[in-house]
MOPAC internal coordinates of N, CA, C and O (Angstrom, degrees):
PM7 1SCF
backbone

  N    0.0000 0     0.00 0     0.00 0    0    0    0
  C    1.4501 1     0.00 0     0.00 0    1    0    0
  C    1.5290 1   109.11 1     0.00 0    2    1    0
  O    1.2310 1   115.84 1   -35.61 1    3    2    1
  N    1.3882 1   125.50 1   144.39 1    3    2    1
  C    1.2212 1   140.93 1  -168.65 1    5    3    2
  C    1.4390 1   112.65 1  -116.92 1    6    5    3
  O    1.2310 1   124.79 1   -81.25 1    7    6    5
  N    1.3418 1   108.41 1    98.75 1    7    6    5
  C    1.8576 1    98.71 1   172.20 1    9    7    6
  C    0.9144 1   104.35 1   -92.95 1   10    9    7
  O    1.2310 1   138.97 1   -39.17 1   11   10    9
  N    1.9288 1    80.82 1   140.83 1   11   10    9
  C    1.6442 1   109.18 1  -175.86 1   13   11   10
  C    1.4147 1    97.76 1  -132.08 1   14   13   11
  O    1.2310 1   112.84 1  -173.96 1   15   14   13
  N    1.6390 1   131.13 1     6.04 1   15   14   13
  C    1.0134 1   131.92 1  -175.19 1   17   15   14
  C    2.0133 1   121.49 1  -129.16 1   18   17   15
  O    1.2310 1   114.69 1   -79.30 1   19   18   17
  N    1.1224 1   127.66 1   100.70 1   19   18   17
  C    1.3984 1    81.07 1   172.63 1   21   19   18
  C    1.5554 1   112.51 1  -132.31 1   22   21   19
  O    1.2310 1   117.81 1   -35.67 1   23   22   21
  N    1.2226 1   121.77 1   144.33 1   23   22   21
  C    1.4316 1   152.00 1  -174.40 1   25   23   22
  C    1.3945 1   103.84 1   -71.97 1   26   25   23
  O    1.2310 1   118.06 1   -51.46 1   27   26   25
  N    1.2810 1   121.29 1   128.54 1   27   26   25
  C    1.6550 1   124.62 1   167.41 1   29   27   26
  C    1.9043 1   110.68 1  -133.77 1   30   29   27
  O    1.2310 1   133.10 1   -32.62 1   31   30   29
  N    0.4989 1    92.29 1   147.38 1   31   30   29
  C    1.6176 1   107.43 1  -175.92 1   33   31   30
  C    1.5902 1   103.80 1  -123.65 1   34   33   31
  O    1.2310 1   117.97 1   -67.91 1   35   34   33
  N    1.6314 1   121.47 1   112.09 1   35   34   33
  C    1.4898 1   121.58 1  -151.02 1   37   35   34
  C    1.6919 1    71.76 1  -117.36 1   38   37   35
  O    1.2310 1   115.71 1   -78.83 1   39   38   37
  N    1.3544 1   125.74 1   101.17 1   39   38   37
  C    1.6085 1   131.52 1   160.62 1   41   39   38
  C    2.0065 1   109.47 1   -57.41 1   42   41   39
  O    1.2310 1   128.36 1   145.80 1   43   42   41
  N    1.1903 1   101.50 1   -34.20 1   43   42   41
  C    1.3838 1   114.30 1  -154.00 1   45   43   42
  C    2.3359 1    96.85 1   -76.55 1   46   45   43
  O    1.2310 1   119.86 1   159.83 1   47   46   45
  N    1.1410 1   117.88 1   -20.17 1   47   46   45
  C    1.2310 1   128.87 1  -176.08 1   49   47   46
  C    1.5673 1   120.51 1  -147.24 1   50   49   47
  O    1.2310 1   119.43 1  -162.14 1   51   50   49
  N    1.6104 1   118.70 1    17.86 1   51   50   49
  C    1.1975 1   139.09 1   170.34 1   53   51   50
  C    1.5481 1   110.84 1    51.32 1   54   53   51
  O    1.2310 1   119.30 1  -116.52 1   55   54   53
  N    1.4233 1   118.95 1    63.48 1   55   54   53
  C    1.5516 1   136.55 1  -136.82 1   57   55   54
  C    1.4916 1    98.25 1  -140.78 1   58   57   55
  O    1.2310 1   114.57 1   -66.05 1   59   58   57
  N    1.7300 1   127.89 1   113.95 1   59   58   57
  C    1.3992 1   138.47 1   126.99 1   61   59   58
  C    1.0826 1   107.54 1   -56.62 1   62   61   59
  O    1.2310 1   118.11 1   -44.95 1   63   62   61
  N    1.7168 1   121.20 1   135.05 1   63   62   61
  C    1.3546 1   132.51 1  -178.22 1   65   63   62
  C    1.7792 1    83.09 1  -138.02 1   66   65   63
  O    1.2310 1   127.50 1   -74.30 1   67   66   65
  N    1.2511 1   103.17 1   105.70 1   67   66   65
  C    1.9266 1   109.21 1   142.22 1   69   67   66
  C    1.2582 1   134.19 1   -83.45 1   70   69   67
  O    1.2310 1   107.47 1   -52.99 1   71   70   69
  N    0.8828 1   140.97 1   127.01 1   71   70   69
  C    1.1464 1   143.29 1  -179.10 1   73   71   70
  C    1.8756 1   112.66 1  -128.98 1   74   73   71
  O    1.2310 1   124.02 1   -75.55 1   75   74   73
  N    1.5585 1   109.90 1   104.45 1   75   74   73
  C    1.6383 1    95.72 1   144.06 1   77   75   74
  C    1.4342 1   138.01 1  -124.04 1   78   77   75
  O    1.2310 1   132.09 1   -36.62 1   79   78   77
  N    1.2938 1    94.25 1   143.38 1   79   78   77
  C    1.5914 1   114.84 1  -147.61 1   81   79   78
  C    1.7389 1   100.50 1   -61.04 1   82   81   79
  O    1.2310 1   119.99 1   -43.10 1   83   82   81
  N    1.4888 1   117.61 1   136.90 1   83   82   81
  C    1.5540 1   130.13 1   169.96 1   85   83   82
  C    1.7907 1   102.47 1   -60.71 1   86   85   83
  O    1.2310 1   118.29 1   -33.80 1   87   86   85
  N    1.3238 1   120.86 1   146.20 1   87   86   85
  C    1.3330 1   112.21 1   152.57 1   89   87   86
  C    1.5046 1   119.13 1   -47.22 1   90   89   87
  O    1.2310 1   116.05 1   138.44 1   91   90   89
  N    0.8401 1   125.12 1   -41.56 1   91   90   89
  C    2.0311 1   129.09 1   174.60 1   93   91   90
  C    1.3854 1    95.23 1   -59.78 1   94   93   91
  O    1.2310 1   115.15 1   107.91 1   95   94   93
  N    1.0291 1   126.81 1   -72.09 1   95   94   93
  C    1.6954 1   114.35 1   174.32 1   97   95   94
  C    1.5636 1   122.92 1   -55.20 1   98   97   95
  O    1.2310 1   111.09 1   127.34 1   99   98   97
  N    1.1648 1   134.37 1   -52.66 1   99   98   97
  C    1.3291 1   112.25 1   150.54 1  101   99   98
  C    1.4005 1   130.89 1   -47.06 1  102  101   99
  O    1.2310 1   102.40 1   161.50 1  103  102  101
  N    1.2245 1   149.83 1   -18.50 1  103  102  101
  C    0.8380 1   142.57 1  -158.69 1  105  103  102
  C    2.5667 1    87.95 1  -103.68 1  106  105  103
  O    1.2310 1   138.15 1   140.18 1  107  106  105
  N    1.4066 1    82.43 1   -39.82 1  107  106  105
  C    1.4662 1    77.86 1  -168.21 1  109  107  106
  C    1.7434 1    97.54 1   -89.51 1  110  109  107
  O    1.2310 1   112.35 1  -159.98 1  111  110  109
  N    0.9359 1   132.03 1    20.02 1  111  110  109
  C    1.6452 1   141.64 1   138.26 1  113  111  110
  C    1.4970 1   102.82 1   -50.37 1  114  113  111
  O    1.2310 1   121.32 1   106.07 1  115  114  113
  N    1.2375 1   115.07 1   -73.93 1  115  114  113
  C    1.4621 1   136.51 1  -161.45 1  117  115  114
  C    1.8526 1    89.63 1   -34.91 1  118  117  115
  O    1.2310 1   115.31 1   119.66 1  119  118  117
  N    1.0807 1   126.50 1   -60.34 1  119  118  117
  C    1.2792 1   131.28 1  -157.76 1  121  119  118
  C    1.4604 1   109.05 1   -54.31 1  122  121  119
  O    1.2310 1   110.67 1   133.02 1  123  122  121
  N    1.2628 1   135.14 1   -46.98 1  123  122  121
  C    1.2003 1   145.87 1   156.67 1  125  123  122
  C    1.6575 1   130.25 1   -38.15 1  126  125  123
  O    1.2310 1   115.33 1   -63.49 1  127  126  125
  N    1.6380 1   126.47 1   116.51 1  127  126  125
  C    1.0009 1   107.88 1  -161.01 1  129  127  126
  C    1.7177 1   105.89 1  -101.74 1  130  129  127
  O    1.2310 1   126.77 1  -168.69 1  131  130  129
  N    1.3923 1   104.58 1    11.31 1  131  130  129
  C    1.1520 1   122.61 1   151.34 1  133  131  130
  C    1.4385 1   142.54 1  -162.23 1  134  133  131
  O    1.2310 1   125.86 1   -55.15 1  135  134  133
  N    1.4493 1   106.34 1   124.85 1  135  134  133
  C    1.4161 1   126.45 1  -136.72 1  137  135  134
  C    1.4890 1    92.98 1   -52.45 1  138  137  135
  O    1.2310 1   107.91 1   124.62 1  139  138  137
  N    1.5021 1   140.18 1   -55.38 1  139  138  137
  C    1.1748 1   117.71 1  -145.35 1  141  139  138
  C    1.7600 1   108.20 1   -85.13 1  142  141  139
  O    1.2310 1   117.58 1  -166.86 1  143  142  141
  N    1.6640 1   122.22 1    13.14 1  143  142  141
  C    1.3697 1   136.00 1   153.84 1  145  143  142
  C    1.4196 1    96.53 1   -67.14 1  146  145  143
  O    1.2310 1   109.63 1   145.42 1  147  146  145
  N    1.3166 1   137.06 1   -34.58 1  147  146  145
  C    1.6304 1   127.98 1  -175.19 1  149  147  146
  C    1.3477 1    97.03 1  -102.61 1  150  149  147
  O    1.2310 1   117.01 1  -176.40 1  151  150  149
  N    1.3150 1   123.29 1     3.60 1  151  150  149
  C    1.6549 1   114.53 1   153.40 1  153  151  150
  C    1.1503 1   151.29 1   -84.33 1  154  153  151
  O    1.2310 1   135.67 1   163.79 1  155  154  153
  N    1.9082 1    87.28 1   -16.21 1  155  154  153
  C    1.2339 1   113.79 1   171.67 1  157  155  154
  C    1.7987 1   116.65 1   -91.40 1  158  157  155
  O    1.2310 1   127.86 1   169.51 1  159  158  157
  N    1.1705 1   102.48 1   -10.49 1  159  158  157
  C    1.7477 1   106.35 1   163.90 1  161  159  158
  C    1.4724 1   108.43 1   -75.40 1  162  161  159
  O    1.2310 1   118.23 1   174.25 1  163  162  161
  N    1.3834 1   120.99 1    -5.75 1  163  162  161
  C    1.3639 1   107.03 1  -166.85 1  165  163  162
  C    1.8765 1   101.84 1   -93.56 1  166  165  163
  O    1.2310 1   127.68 1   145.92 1  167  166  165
  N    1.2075 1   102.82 1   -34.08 1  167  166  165
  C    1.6958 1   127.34 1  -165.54 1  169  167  166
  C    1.7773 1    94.53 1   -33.55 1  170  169  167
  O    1.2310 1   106.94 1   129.86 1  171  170  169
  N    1.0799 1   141.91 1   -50.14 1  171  170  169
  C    1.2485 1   123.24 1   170.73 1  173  171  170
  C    1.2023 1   134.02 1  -104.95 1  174  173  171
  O    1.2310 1   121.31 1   167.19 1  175  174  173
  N    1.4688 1   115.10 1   -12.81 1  175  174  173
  C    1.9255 1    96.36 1   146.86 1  177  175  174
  C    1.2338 1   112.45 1   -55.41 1  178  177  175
  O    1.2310 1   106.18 1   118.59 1  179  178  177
  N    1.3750 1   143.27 1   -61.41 1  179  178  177
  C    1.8105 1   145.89 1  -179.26 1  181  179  178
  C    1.4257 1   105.14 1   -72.13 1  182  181  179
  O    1.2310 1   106.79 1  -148.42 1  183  182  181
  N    1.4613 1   142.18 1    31.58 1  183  182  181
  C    0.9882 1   127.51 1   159.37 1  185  183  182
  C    1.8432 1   118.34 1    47.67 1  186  185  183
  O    1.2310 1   101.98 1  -159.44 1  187  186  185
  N    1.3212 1   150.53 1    20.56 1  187  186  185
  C    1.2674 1   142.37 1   106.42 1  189  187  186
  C    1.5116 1   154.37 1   -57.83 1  190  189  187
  O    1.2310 1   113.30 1   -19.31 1  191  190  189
  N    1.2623 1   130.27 1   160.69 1  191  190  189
  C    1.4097 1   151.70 1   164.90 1  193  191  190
  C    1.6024 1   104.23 1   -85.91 1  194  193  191
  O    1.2310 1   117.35 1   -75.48 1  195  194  193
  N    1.3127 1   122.66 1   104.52 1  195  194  193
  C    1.4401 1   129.59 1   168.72 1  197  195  194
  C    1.7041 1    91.20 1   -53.92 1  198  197  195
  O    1.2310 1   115.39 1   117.74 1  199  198  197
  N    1.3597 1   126.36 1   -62.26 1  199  198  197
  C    1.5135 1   129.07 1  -163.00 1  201  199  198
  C    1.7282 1   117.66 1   -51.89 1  202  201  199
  O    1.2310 1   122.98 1   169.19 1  203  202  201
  N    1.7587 1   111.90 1   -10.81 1  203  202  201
  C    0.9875 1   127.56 1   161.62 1  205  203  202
  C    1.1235 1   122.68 1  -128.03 1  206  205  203
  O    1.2310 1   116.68 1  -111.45 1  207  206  205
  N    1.7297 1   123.92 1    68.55 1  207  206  205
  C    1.2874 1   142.96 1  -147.33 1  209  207  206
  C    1.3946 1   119.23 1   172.58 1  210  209  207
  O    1.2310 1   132.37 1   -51.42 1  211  210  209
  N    1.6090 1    93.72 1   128.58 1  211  210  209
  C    1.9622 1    99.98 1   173.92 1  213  211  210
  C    1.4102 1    94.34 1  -115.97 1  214  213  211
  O    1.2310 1   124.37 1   -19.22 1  215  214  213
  N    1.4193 1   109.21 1   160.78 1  215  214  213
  C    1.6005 1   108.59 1  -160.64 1  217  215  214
  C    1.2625 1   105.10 1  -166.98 1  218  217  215
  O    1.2310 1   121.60 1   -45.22 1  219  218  217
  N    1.6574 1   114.55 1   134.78 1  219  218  217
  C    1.8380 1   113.02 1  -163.58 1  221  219  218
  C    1.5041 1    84.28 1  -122.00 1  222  221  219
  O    1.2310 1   116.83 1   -15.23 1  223  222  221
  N    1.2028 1   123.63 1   164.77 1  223  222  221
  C    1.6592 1   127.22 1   142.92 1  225  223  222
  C    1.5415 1   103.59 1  -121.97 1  226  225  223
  O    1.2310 1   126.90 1   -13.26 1  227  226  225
  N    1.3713 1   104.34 1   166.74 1  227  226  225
  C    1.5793 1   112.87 1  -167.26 1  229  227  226
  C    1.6921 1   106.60 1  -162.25 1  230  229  227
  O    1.2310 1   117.54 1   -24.11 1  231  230  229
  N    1.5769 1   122.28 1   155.89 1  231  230  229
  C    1.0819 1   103.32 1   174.59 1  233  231  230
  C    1.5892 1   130.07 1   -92.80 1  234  233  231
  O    1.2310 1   133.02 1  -179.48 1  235  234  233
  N    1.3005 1    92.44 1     0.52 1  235  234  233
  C    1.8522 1   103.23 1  -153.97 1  237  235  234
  C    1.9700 1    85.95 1  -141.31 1  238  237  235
  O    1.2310 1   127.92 1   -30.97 1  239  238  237
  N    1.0719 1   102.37 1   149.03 1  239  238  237
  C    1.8899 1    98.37 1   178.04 1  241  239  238
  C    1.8458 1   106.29 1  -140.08 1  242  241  239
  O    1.2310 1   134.87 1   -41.88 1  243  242  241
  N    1.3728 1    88.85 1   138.12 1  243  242  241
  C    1.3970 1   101.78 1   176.86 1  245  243  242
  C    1.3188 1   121.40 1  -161.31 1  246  245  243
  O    1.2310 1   124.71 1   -45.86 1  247  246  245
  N    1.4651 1   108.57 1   134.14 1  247  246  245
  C    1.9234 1   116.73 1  -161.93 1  249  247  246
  C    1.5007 1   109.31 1  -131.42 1  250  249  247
  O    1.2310 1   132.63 1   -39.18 1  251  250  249
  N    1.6737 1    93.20 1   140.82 1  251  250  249
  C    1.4480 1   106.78 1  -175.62 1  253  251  250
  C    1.6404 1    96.38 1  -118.23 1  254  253  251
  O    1.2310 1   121.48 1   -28.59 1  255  254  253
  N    1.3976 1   114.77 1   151.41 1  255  254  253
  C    1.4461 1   114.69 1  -178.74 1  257  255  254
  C    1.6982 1    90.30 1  -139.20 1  258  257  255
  O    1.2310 1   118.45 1   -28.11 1  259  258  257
  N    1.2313 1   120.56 1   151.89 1  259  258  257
  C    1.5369 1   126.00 1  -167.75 1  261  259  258
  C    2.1326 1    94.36 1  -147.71 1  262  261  259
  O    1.2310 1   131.65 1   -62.99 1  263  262  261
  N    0.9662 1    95.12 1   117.01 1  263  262  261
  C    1.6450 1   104.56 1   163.76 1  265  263  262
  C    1.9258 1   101.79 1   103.78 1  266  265  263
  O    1.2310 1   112.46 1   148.97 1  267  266  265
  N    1.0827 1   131.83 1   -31.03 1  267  266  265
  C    1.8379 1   175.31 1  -171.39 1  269  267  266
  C    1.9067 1    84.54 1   -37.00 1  270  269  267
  O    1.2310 1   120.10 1   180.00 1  271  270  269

């Protein structure tokens, strides 16, 4: 599976963070032998704290909203 997506959940400011990933960033993912070390390069282009954060990656993205 190839992430091209990743999901953050900011607990600390009640915050959806989307993110999809550039080919240059996927490709410079790859380098990392663990992803959330290439998550933490992201923390200030996207404005978050991984340490106040739950976070999925996925290859394909799709959202349901109920009450919205």
């Amino acid at each position: 599976m190839e992430t091209n997506y990743i999901i953050i959940l900011d607990y600390s400011v009640g915050e959806v963070i989307k993110i999809k990933l550039t080919k240059e960033q996927i490709e410079e993912s790859e380098k990392y032998d663990d992803f959330e070390t290439f998550l933490s390069t992201l923390e200030e282009v996207y404005d978050f704290r991984l340490k106040d954060c739950l976070w999925m990656c996925t290859e394909s993205y799709q959202e349901r909203s109920f009450g919205f």
